[in-house]
N, C-alpha and C positions, 0 to 999 in steps of 0.2 A: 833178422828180418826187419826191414825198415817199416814196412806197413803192417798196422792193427789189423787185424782179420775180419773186422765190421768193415774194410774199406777195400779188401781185395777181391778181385774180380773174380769167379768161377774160370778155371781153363785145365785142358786136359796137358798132365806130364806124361812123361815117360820115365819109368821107374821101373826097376830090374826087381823081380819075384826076389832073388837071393840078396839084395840089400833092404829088403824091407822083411826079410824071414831075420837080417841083420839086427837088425833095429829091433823089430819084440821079441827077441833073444834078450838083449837090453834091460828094454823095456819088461820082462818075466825077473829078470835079474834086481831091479829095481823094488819090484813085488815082494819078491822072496828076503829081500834086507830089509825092506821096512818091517815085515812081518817079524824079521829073526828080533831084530833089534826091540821091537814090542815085547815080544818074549823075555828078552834078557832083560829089560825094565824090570818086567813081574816079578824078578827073583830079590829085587831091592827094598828089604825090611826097611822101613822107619816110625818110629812111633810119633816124627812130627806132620802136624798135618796138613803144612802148607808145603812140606817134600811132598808129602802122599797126594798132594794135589797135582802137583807139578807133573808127577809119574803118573797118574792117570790124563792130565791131558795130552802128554808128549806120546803116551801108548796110542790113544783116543786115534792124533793126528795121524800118527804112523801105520797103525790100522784103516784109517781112511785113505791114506795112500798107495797102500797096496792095494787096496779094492779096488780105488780109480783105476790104478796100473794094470789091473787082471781085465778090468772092462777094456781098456786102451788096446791092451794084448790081446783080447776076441776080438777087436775091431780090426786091428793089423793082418788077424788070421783070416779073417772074408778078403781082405783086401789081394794077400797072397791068394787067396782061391782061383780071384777070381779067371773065367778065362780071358787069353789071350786075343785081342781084337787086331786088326790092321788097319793101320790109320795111310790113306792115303796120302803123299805128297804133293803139294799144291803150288811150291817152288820153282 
C-alpha cells in the first residue's frame, strides 16, 4: 500500500463474502499460532532470570497478538454479514 491510512480517502470496494471468510480464516490461523507458541514458551524451565524475562515478554507479546487477531477476526465476521447492497452503475 503506498498511502498511510491517516491520508486515505473513505470509498466504497467491491469485495467477494468468500475472500474475506478467506482472509479471517488466516487471520483465526494467526491467533491460534500465537497462542500455541505462548504455550510452548511456558514449558521452558530456567533458573536464569534475564531467560525468564525474555520468556515472559515474548509469551506477553504473542498473547497480545492473538487477542488483537480474534478482535480483527470478529471484525471480518460483521463484515462477511453483512448484507448484500446493489450499487448502481454510473458509467
Amino acid at each position: 500500500m503506498n498511502k498511510p491510512n491517516d491520508v486515505l480517502e473513505p470509498r466504497l470496494v467491491a469485495v467477494d463474502s468468500y475472500y474475506l471468510s478467506v482472509l479471517d480464516e488466516h487471520i483465526q490461523d494467526l491467533s491460534n499460532d500465537a497462542e500455541s507458541l505462548s504455550i510452548a514458551l511456558s514449558a521452558i524451565k530456567t533458573d536464569d532470570d534475564a531467560s525468564r524475562g525474555v520468556i515472559v515478554a515474548v509469551r506477553a507479546a504473542l498473547l497480545a497478538n492473538s487477542e488483537l487477531a480474534s478482535i480483527v477476526s470478529e471484525q471480518m465476521s460483521g463484515l462477511i454479514l453483512l448484507p448484500e447492497i446493489k450499487v448502481n452503475d454510473y458509467e
